[in-house]
C-alpha positions as a Markdown table, in Angstrom:
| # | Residue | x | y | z |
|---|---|---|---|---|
| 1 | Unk | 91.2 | 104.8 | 68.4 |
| 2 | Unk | 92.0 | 107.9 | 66.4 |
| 3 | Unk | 92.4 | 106.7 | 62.6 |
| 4 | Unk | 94.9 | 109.0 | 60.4 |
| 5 | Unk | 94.0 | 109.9 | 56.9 |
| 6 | Unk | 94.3 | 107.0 | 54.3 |
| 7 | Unk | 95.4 | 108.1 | 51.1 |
| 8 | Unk | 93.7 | 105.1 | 49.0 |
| 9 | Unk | 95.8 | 106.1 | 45.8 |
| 10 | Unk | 98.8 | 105.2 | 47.1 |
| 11 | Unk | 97.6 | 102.0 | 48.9 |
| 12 | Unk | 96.4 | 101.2 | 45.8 |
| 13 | Unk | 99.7 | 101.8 | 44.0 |
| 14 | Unk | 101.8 | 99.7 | 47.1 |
| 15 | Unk | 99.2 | 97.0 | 46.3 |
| 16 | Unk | 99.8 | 96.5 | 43.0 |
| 17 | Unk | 103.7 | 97.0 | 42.6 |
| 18 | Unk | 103.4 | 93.9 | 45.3 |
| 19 | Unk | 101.2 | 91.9 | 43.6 |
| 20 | Unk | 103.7 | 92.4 | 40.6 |
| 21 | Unk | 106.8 | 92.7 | 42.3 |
| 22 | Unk | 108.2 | 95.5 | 39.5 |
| 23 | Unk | 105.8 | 97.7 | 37.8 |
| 24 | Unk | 106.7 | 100.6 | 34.9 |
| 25 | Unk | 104.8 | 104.4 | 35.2 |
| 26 | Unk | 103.1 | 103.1 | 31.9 |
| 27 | Unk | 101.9 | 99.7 | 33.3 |
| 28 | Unk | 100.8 | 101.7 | 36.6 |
| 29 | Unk | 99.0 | 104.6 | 34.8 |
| 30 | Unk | 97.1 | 101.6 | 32.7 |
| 31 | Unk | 96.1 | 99.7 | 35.5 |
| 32 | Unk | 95.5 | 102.7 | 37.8 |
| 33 | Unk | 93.5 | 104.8 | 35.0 |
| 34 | Unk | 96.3 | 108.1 | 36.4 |
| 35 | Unk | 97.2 | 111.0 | 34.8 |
| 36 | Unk | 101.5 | 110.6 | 34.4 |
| 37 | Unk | 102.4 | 113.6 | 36.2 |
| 38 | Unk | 99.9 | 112.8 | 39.1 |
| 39 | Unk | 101.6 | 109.1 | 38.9 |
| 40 | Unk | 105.2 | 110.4 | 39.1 |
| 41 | Unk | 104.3 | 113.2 | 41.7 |
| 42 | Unk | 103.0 | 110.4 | 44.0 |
| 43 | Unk | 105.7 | 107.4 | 43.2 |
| 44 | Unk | 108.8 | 110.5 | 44.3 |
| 45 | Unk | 106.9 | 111.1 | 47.8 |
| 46 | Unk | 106.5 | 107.4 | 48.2 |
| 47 | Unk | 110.3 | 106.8 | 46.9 |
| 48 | Unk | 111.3 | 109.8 | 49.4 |
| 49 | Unk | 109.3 | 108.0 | 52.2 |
| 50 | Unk | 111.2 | 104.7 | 51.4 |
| 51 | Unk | 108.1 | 102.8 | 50.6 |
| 52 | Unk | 109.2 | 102.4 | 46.5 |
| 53 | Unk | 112.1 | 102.1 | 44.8 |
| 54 | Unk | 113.4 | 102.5 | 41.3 |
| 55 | Unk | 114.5 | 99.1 | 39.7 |
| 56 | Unk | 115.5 | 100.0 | 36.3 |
| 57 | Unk | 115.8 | 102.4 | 34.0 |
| 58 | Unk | 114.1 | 101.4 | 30.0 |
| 59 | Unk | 114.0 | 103.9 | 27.0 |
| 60 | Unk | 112.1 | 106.6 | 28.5 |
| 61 | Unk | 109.7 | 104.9 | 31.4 |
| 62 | Unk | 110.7 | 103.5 | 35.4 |
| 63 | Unk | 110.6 | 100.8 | 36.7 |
| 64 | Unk | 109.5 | 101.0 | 40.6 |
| 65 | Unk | 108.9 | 98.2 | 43.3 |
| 66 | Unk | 107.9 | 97.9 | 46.4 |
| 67 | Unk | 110.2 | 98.1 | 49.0 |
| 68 | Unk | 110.2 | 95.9 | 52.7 |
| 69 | Unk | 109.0 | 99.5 | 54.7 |
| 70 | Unk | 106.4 | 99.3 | 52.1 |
| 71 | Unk | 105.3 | 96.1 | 53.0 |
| 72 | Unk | 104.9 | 97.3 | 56.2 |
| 73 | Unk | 103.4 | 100.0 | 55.8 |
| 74 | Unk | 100.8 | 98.1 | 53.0 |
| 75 | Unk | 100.1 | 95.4 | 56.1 |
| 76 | Unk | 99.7 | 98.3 | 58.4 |
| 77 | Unk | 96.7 | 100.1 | 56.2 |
| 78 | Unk | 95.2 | 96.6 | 55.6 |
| 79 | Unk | 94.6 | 95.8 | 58.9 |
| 80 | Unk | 93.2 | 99.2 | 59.1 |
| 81 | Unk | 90.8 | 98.8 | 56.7 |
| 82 | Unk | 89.7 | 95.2 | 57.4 |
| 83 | Unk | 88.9 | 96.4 | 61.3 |
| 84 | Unk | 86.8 | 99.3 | 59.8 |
| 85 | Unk | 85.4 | 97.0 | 57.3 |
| 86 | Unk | 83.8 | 94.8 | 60.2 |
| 87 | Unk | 82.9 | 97.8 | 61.9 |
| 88 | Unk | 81.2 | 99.0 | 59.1 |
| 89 | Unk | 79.5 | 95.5 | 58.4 |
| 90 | Unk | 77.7 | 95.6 | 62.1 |
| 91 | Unk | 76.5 | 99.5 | 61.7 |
| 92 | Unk | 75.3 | 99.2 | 58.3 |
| 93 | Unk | 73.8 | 95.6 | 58.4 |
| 94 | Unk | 72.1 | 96.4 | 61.7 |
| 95 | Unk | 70.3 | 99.6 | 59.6 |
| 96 | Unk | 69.7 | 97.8 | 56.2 |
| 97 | Unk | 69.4 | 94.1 | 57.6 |
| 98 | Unk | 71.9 | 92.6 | 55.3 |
């Protein structure tokens, strides 16, 4: 199985805005620890990609959530990651006897 490239940022970011259901750029930056402009420059590719979506508008921050191709898309990366989880379990267990 070829795996493609996992961009853990923005799993990261599609995990937490559905744990929360709505997050602002300020709560996602805290929680995150990201700069704002690297925050925003990710949250428009995933908005252009359909995975977020803005919610609302307050003073001078955004509102995103995650949208249903998000969803999808967050499912698809964890079952990635738990497979190579278990894969890495055996090789690395067999070689440090965990």
């Amino acid at each position: 199985m070829i795996y493609e490239l996992v961009d853990i940022t923005s799993i990261t970011i599609l995990s937490k805005l559905a744990e929360y259901d709505e997050l602002s750029i300020r709560e996602l930056k805290e929680i995150l620890g990201l700069e704002t402009k690297e925050l925003v420059k990710r949250l428009k590719n995933m908005e252009r990609k359909g995975l977020v979506e803005k919610k609302a508008y307050i003073y001078n921050d955004i509102i995103f959530g995650v949208t249903d191709k998000g969803l999808d898309e967050l499912y698809k990366y964890y079952v990635l990651l738990r497979d190579l989880v278990s894969e890495l379990d055996e090789i690395l267990c067999s070689q440090f006897e965990c």
